[in-house]
N, C-alpha and C positions, 0 to 999 in steps of 0.2 A: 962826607961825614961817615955816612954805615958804607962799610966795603959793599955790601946785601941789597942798597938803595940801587932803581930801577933809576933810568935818564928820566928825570920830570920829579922827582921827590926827592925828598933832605928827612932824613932823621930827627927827630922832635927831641933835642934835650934840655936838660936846665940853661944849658951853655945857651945854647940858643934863644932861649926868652921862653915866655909863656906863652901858647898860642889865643888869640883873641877868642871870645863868644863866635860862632857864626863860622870859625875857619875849618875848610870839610878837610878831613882827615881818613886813612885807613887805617882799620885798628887789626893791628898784625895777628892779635888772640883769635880775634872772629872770624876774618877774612872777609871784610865788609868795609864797607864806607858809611862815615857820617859828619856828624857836625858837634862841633866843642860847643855844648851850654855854661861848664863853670871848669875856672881853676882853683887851685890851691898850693900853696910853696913853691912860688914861683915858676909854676907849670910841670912840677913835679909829679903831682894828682890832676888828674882832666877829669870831667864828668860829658862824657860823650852819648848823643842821641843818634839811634843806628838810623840810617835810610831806608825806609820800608816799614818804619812803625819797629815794637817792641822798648822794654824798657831801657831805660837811659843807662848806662856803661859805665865802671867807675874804673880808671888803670891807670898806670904809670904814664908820663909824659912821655918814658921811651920806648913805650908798647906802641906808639903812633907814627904815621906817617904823615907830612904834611906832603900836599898838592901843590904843584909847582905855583900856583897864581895865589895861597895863603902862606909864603912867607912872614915869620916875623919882620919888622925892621928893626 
């Protein structure tokens, strides 16, 4: 999908589905990993909590990276 994607990660877009609650994710802004607690517009908006504490992330679905093993289906 991103030309930019690493072997083991797929680009998070609408095209692709909304990622689930729980799917850990790198959030490209931060340069961090965490986990999706909510979507909105079809995985448009993610509401993502960083790994290590701090408050919870709010960005686009295509600011993310999903983790080879949280694919959508």
């Amino acid at each position: 999908m991103a030309s930019n994607s690493t072997p083991g990660q797929v680009a998070v877009t609408a095209a692709a589905g909304a990622p689930r609650p729980g799917t850990r994710v790198w959030l490209l802004r931060d340069g961090r990993f965490g986990r999706v607690v909510a979507t909105a517009q079809g995985g448009l908006m993610c509401r993502v909590r960083p790994d290590g504490g701090g408050p919870d992330v709010e960005c686009l679905g295509d600011e993310l990276f999903y983790l080879d093993d949280s694919r959508p289906e």
